[in-house]
C-alpha positions in Angstrom: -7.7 -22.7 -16.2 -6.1 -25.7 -14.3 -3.2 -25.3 -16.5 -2.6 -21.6 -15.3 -3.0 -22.9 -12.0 -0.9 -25.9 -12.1 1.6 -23.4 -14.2 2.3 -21.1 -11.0 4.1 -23.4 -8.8 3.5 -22.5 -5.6 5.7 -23.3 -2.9 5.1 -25.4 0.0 2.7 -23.1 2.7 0.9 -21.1 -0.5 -2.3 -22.3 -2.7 -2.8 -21.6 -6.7 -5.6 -19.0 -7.4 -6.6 -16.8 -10.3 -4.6 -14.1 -9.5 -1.4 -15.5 -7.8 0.1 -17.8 -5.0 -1.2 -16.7 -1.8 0.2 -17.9 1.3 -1.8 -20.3 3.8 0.1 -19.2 6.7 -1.9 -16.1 8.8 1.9 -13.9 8.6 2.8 -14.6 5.4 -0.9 -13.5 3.6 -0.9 -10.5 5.9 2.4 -9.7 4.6 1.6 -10.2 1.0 -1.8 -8.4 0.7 0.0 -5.4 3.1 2.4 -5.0 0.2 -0.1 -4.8 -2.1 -1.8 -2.7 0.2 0.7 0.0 0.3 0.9 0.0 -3.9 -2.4 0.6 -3.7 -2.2 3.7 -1.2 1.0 4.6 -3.0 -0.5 5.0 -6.8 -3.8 6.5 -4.8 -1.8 9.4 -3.5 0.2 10.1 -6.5 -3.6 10.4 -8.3 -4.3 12.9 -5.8 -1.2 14.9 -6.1 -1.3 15.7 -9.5 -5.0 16.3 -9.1 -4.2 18.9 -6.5 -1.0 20.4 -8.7 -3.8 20.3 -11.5 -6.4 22.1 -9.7 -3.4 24.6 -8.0 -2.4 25.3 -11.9 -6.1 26.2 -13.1 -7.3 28.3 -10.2 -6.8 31.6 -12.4 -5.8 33.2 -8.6 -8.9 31.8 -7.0 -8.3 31.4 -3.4 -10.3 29.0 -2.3 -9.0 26.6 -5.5 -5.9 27.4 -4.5 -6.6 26.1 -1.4 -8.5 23.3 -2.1 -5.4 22.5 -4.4 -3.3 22.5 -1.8 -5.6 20.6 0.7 -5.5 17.6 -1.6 -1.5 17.7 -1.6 -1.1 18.2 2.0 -3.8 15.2 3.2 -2.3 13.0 0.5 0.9 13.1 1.7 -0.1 13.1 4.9 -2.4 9.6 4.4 0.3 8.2 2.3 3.5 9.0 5.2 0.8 7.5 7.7 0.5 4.4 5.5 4.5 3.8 5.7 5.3 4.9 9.2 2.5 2.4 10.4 4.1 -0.6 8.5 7.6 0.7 9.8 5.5 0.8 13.7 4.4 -2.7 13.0 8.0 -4.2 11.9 9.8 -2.2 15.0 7.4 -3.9 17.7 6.4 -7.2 16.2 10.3 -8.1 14.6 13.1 -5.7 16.7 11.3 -5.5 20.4 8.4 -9.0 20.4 10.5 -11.0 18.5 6.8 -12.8 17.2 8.1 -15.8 15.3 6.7 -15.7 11.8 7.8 -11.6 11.2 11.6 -12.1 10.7 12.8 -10.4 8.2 
């Protein structure tokens, strides 16, 4: 295990663990795990896409599966386009207007 670790080389503000480097530095983690963040939100969305498509495809007509269908497309891309505008809301006011040292791009 200390070889893995020892194997990563982190750089200079970022400790060795299990999984990856992670940064020591308050920005830079936020930055890192809100990446990882919006992956997860991203491949969550997808799921319930195709599980609405899916459920739209074997209503037989049903309306109410129809619309359940569709309910799970609309609020997916809705949850996911809230996701991205709010990262875009937080790099417009913290880098372009606050100038907060630490969220330059």
């Amino acid at each position: 295990m200390l070889a893995l670790l020892a194997a990563l080389n982190c750089g200079a503000n970022e400790i060795a663990t299990d999984i990856a480097c992670i940064p020591t530095d308050p920005v830079g983690f936020v930055a890192k795990t809100y990446g990882i963040g919006l992956g997860l939100i991203g491949g969550v969305a997808l799921l319930f896409i195709i599980l609405g498509g899916y459920t739209i495809l074997t209503s037989s007509g049903n309306p109410a599966r129809v619309a359940s269908g569709k309910n799970y497309i609309y609020y997916a891309i809705a949850g996911l386009l809230l996701a991205i505008f709010g990262f875009i809301f937080i790099q417009v006011i913290a880098v372009d207007i606050l100038r907060i040292p630490g969220f330059n791009r």
